[in-house]
N, C-alpha and C positions, 0 to 999 in steps of 0.2 A: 347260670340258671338263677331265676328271681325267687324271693321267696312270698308266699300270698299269707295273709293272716282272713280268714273266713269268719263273722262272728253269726252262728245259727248254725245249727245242723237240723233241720228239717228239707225237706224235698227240695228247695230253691238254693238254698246253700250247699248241698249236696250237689246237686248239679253243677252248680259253679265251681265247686272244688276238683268235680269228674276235671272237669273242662280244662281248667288252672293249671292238673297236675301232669299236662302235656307239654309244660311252659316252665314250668319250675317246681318248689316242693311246698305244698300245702299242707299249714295246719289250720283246721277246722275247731271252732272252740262252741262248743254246747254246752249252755249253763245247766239241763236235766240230768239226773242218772245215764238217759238213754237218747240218743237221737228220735227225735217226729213225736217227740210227747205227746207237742198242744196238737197245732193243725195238721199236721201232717197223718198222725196217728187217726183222727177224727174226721177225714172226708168221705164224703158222699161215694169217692170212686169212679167218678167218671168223667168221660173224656166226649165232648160235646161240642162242634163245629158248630151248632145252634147258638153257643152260651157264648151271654157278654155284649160289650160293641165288638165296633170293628178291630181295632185293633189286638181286642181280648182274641177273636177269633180269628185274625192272622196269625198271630202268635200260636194258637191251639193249630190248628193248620201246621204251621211250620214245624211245629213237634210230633207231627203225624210220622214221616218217616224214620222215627227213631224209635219211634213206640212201637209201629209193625216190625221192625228190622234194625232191633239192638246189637250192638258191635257182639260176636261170636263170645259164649260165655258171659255173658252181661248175667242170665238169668238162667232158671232153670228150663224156664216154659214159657209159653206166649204173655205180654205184660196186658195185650187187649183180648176181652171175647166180646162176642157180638151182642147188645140187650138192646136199643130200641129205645124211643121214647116216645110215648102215648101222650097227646097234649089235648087237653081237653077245654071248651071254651063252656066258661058259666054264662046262662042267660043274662045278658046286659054287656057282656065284654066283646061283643061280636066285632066294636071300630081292633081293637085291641089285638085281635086272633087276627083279623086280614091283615093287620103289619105285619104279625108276624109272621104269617103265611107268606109273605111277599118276599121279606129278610130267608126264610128258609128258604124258597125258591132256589136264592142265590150260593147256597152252600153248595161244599164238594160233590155230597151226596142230598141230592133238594129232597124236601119235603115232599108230601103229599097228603092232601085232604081225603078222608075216610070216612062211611056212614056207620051210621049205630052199631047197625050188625057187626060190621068189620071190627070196632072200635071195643063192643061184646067179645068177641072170639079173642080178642087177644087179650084182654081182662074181663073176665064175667063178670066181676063186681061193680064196676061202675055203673051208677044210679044213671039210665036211661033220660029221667027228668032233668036231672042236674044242669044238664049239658045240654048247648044247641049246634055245637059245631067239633069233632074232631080231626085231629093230624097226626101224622107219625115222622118220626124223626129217625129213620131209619140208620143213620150212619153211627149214632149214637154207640160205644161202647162201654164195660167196664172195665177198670182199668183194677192190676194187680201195682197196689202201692207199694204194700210193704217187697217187693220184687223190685221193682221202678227206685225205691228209695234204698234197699239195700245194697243194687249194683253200682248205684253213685257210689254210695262212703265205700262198698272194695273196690272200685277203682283207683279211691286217693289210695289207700292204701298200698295196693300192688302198685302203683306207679312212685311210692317212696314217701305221699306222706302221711300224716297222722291226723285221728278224730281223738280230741280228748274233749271227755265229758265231767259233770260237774264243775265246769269252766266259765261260771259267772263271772263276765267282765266285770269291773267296778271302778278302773278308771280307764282315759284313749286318748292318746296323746302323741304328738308330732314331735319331734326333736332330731337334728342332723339327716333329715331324710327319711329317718325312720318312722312309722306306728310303732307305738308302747303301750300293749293290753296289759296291765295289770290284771290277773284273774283268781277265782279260788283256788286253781291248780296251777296258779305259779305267773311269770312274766313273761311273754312273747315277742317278737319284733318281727316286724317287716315293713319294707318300704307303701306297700300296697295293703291296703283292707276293705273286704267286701263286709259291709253292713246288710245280713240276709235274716238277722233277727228277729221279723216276721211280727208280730202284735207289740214289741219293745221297740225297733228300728228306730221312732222316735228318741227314746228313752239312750238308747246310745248313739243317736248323732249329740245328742244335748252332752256327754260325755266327753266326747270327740271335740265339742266347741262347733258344731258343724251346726248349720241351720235346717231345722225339721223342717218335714214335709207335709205335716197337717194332717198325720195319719188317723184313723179312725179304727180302734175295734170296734168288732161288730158281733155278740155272742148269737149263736145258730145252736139250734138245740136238734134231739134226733134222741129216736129209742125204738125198742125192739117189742115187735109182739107177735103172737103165733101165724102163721099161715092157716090161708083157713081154709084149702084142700090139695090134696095130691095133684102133684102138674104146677102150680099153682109158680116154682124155682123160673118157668120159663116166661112167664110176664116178661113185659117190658115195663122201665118206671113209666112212671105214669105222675103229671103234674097237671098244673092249668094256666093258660094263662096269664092268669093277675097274678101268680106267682104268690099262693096263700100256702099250700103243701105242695110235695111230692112222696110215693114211698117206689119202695122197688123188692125184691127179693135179697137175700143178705144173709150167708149163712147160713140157711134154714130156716129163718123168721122173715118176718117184714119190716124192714125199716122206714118210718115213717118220721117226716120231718113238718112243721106248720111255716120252715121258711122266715123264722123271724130271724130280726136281726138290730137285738138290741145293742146301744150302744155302752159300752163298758170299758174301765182302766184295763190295761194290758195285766192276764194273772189267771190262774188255772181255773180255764172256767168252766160252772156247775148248772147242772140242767134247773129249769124254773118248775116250779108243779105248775103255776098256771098256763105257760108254754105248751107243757108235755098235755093238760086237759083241752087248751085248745087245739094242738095238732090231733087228738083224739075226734073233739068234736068234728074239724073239719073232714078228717076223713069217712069217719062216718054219715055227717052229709054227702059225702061226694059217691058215696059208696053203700054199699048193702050192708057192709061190715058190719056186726055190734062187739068192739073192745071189751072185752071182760080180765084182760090184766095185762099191764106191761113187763115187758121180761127184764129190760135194762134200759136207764136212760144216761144220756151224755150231752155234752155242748163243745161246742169248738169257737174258738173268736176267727173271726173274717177281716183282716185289715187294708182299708180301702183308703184314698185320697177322694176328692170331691168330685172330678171325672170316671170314678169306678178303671182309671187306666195304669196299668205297672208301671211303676218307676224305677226305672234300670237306668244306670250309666254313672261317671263320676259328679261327683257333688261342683257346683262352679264356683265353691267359698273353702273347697279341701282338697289340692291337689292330694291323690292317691288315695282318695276315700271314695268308694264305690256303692251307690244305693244298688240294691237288690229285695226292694218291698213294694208294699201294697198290692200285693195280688188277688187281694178281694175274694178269696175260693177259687179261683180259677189256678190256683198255684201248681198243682196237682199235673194237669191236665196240659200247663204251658213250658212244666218243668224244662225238657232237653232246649226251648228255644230259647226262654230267660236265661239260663245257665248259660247257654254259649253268647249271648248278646252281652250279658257280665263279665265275661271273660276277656272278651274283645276289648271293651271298658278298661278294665283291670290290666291288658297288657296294649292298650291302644291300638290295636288291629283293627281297621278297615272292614267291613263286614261285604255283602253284596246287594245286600237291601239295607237302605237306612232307616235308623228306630231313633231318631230325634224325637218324633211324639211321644216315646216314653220318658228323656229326659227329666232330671230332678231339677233342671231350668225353669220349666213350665208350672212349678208349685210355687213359686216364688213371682208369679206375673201379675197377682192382685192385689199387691202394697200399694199405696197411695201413690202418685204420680207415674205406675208404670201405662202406659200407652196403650196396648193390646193386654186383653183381657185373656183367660186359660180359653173360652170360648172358641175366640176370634185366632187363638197361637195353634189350638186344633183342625180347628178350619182350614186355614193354611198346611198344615202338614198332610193331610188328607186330600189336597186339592189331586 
């Protein structure tokens, strides 16, 4: 049996650890108090064959049959319920909404274009003027995270190995075949490490002596304010678009997001007032609403590469160091398929679809004198 050294414990590194400890014994090391702090703790919650490119949403796709039909006792209760998504085209975005309409065509569950009325009954607040065009994205669910993210880490567990937290690496190092995490709770080894560190990933390949990937956070803000009538829980979210807001039901309130996505160093990140007064603004345009207080606001970091595409597989300058990042928000949602496609990475198993277009190969294709560009390396992989 091999042993895996995991560094993150949020959603993506959970998953890969589920997966792992089918193969050997994993330990998962989380610099927080608690697993799913930053991102994991802070997502949107949903699970969207809409969202992403293509490959965001094959990969979403391929974690479908996991998330309807988790192994026996994974959870308590269903990890998807059914919400819907209301997409709504602002006057002027109309080239904009027929791609998209065309792109949803082609999902599991295709879209469909809907008139005022329709678009009315399922949210009565949308501003009738606003909009010249809507769709519904019917397949769309919410997804139970904190369930999704719990049954990973008991799985390491029951299957033998360990989450330990307050486990800031600080330094990553190779020697005789081994990784050597040094951490705040002590010293690790293993021949193999999944790098799933999520807004740091950077920050400990640079550790590891490993060449980054060009990571980008990206802060996303989000807050709560009252519902504004009974019934109101069974909306579907509802965005636009040019992708300026979306909110949805949540708790009992409305969570409302303006969709930014500022860039920022990897670190606990704090909602903006100007953020939270523009996502107000927008939704109040977009809407009848008028905001008269917010109940609670938050921010999550989003870390992306310059294709918005997951970078999964072993690094080609670290034998036994495994990226497992840049999942851009769609982390959530692609968890059971990254996790297993890390895994495979991690123990060199053969998969039955190949994810070379995720490779950490293709982050390194725009140095000077290299030949094909990330462009032109996607293109090919997609052909």
């Amino acid at each position: 049996m091999r042993n895996f050294l995991i560094v993150g414990g949020g959603v993506a590194g959970a998953s890969a650890g589920y997966f792992l400890a089918e193969s050997g014994t994993v330990t998962l090391l989380e610099m927080e108090h608690a697993p799913g702090y930053h991102a994991t703790g802070r997502s949107a919650a949903l699970f969207s064959e809409y969202f992403g490119n293509p490959a965001v949403r094959a990969l979403t796709t391929a974690s479908r049959p996991f998330l309807t039909a988790p192994p026996p006792g994974f959870a308590d209760g269903p990890l998807l319920t059914p919400r819907g998504v209301l997409t709504l085209c602002p006057v002027g975005a109309e080239k904009r909404f027929a791609e998209m309409l065309a792109d949803g065509l082609e999902a599991p569950t295709p879209v469909r274009e809907i008139d005022h009325d329709e678009a009315h009954r399922l949210c009565p607040i949308v501003r009738s003027g606003w909009y010249s065009r809507a769709m519904l994205k019917p397949g769309a669910m919410d997804i139970d995270v904190a369930a999704l993210h719990q049954g990973f880490l008991g799985g390491i567990r029951t299957r033998g190995g360990q989450v330990i937290t307050s486990a800031r690496v600080r330094s990553l190092s190779r020697r005789d075949g081994l990784w050597r995490a040094e951490t705040d709770a002590g010293e690790f080894t293993a021949p193999i490490v999944v790098n799933a560190a999520g807004a740091w990933a950077d920050e400990v390949a640079g550790l590891a002596g490993v060449r980054p990937i060009g990571l980008r956070p990206l802060r996303r803000t989000a807050f709560l304010t009252d519902l504004p009538q009974s019934g109101a829980g069974g909306w579907p979210m509802v965005t636009d678009v040019a992708d300026t807001f979306y909110f949805k039901p949540e708790s009992g309130r409305l969570l409302v997001s303006p969709a930014d996505a500022t860039p920022m160093p990897p670190g606990d990140a704090r909602p903006d007032d100007l953020d939270i007064a523009i996502g107000v603004e927008r939704l109040q345009r977009a809407t009848t609403l008028v905001i008269r207080s917010v109940r609670h606001a938050w921010a999550g970091l989003r870390s992306a590469v310059a294709d918005d595409t997951p970078v999964v597989g072993e690094a080609p300058d670290a034998p036994g160091f495994v990226w497992l990042a840049a999942l851009g928000g769609y982390g959530v949602q692609t968890a059971p398929a990254v996790g297993r496609i890390a895994a495979a990475a991690a123990t060199r198993t053969p998969l039955d679809v190949a994810y070379d277009h995720l490779s950490p190969e293709r982050t390194h294709l725009e140095r000077p004198g290299t030949p094909m560009s990330r462009a032109a390396f996607l293109t090919e992989r997609w052909k």
